[in-house]
C-alpha positions in Angstrom: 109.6 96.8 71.0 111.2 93.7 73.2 109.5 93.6 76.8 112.5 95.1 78.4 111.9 98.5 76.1 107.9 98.4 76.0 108.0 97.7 79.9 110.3 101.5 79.6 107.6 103.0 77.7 104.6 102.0 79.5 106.2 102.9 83.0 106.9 106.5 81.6 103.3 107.1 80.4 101.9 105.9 83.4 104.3 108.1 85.4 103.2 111.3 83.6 99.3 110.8 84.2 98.5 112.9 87.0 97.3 112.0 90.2 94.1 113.3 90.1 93.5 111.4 86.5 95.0 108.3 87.6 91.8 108.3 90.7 89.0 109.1 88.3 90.5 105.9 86.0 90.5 104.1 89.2 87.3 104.6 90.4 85.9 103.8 86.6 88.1 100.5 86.5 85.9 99.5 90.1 82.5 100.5 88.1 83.3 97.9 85.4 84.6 95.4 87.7 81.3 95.5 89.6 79.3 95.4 86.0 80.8 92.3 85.6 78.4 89.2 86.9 81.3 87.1 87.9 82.9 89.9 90.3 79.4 90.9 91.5 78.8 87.5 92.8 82.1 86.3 93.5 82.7 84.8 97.1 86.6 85.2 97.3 88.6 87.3 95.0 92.4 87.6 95.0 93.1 91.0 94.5 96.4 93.3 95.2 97.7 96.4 97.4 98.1 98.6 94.5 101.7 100.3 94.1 102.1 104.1 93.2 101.1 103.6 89.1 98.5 100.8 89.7 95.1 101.2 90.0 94.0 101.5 93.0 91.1 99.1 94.1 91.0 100.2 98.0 87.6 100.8 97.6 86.1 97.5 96.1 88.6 95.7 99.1 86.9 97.4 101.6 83.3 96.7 100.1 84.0 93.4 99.8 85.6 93.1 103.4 82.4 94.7 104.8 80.5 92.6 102.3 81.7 89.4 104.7 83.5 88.3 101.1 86.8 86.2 101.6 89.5 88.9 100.0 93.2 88.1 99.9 96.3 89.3 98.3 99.9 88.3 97.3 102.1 86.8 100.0 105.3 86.8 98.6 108.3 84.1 99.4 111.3 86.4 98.3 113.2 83.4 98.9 111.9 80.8 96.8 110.1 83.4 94.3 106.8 82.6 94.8 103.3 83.7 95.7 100.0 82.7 97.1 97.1 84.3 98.4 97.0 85.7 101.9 94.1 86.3 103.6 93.0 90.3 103.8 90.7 91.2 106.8 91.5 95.1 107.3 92.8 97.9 105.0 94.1 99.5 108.3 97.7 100.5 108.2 98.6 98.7 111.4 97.7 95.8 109.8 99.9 95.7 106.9 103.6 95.6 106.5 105.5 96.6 103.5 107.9 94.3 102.2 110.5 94.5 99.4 109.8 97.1 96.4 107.2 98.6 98.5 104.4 95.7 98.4 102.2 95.7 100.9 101.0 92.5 102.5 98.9 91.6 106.1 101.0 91.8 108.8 99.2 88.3 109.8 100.2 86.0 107.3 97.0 83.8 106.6 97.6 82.1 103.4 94.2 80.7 101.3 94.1 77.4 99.4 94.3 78.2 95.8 91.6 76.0 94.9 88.9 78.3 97.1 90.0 81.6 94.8 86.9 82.4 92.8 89.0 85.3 90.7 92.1 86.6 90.4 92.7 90.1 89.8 96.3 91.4 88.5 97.7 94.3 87.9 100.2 94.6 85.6 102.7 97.4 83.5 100.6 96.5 80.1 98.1 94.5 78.7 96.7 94.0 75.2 93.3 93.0 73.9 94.1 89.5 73.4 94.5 89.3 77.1 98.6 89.4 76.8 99.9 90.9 80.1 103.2 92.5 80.5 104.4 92.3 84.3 107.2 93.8 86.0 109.5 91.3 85.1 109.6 89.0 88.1 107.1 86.4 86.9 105.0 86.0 90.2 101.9 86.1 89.0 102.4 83.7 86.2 103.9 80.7 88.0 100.8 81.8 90.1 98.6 81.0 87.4 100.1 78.3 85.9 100.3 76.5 88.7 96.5 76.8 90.1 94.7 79.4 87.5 91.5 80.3 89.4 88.1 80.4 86.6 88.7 83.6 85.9 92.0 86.2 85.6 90.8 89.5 84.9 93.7 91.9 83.6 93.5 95.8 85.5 94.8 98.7 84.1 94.9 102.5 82.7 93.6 102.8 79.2 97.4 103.9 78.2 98.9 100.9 79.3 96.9 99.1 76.3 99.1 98.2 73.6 98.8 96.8 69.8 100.5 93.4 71.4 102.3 92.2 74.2 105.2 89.8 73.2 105.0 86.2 74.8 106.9 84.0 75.8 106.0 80.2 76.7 105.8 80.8 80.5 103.1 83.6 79.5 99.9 83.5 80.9 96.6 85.0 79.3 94.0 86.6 81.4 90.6 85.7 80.7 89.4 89.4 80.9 91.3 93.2 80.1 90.0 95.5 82.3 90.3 99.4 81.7 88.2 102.5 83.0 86.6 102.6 79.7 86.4 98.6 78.0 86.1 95.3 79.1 88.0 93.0 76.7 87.1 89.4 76.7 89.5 86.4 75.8 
């Protein structure tokens, strides 16, 4: 399957999960990413606002918010396609604004030096083992990493949005970590 046709696929078995399913896998996806030393102990993590089929990590933002940890997530220039981290104070509704496709982002735009970003955590229509990542096609998150990849990228997703293999491209960027609600795969 090319990108275009996988990216099809994966959507669709995401979209038939039910709801109730897709927050169990969510709360085990948090579990693991608190196993994991580096996310544990991690002073600033880039995360996301998770859209309708992504998991949702609501409640690791708000731990980590209450934890006094710096949190941020995508800012998005629709103009010049690109992204950086924006500082995330509050899950509070009045204090986000959605923005094209239904991204969310801090009303207060606040953005973070990449260079203080401890972790980066993306979300992402399919991954494989090999840490391969199939996006929604707009490439954000890997001019993001190419140009200033944080020590470590960890992968988040469903179980079924784990495939054999991912075709690349050159612009492709691995993560350093898969994570799922029932593995970790390491790089």
């Amino acid at each position: 399957m090319n990108k275009i046709e996988l990216r099809t696929h994966l959507k669709e078995l995401v979209a038939n999960v039910e709801l109730e399913q897709k927050k169990i896998a969510s709360e085990a996806v948090c579990k693991q990413l608190m196993s994991l030393a580096s996310v544990a102990n991690s002073n600033s993590i880039f995360a996301y606002l998770p859209l309708q089929n992504e998991v949702n990590l609501l409640p690791l933002l708000e731990l980590w918010i209450d934890e006094s940890r710096t949190v941020c997530v995508p800012l998005i220039n629709w103009e010049e396609n690109t992204m950086r981290g924006g500082l995330l104070t509050t899950l509070d509704e009045s204090a986000l604004i959605e923005t094209k496709f239904g991204i969310k982002e801090p009303k207060e735009r606040h953005p973070l030096p990449a260079d203080c970003i401890d972790i980066l955590l993306v979300p992402g229509v399919g991954f494989d083992s090999q840490g391969g990542r199939l996006g929604r096609g707009g490439g954000f998150y890997d001019r993001l990493i190419a140009r200033s990849r944080p020590p470590i990228v960890i992968g988040v997703c469903f179980d079924e949005q784990i495939v054999e293999s991912i075709p690349r491209e050159s612009h492709d960027q691995l993560m350093s970590v898969v994570v799922t609600p029932t593995k970790v795969y390491f790089e």
